[in-house]
C-alpha positions as CSV (number, residue, x, y, z in Angstrom):
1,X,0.0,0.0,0.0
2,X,1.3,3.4,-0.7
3,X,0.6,6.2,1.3
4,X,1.2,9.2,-1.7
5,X,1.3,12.5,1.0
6,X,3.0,10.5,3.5
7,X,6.0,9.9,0.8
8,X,5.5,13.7,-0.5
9,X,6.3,14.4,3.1
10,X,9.2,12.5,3.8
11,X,11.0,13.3,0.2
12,X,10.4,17.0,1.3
13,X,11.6,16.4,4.8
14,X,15.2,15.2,2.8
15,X,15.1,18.8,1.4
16,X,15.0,20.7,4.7
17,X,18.0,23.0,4.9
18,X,19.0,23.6,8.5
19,X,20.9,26.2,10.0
20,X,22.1,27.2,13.6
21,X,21.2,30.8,14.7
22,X,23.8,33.2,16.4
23,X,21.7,32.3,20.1
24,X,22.0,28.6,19.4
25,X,18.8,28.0,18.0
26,X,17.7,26.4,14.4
27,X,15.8,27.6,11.7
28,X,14.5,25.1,9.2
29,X,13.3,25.1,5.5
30,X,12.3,23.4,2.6
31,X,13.5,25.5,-0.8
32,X,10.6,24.0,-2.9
33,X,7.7,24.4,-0.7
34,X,8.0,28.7,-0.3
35,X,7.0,29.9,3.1
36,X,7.5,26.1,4.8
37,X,9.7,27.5,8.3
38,X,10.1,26.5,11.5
39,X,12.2,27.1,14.5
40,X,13.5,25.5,17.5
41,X,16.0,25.4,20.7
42,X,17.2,22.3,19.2
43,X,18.1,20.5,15.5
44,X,14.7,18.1,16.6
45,X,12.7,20.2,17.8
46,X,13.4,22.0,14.7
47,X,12.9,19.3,12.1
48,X,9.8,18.5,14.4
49,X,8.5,21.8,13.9
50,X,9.0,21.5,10.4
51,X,7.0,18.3,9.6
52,X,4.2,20.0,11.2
53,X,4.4,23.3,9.5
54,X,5.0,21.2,6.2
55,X,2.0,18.8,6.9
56,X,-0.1,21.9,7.7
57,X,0.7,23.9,4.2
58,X,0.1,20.8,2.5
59,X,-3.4,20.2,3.8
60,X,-4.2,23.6,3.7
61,X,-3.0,24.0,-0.3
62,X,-5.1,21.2,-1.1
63,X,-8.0,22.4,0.4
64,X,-7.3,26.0,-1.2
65,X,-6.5,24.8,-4.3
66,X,-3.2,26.1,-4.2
67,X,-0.2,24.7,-6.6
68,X,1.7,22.5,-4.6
69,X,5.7,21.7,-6.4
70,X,5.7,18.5,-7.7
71,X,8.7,16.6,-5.2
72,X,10.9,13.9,-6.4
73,X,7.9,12.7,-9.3
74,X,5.1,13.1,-6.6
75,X,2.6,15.4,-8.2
76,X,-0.2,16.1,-5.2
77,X,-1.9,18.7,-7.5
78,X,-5.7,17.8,-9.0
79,X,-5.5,16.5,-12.4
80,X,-8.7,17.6,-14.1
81,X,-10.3,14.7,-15.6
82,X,-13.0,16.3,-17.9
83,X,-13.5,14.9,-21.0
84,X,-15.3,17.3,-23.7
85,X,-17.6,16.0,-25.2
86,X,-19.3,17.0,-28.7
């Protein structure tokens, strides 16, 4: 069985740039998914932050109708399936 968002998730989560702030905290991001952040007193609590922000602004773009980027082949956006007919 293959859980499609679950994998969009994870591939993303490979993505994540991290980076140590000057007071010792992260900041995380994911290039591809613009306005994906998080931040936290440690790398995990960080990355956690992250996966939740990420899971959030997926669920939300798919409810909004937003354009999601298409990660590693994974293409979460609606196909439209309407055939004209004649």
């Amino acid at each position: 069985m293959r859980y499609v968002i679950t994998e969009y998730v994870e591939k993303a989560m490979k993505e994540a740039i991290y980076d140590k702030l000057e007071d010792g905290t992260f900041a995380g991001r994911i290039p591809d998914c613009i306005g994906v952040v998080s931040f936290g007193r440690t790398l995990a609590d960080c990355e956690r932050e992250l996966r939740s922000a990420l899971e959030d602004w997926i669920l939300l773009g798919l409810q909004m109708g937003h354009k999601l980027p298409v990660i590693d082949e994974i293409n979460l956006n609606r196909i439209d399936t309407k055939v004209e007919t004649r």
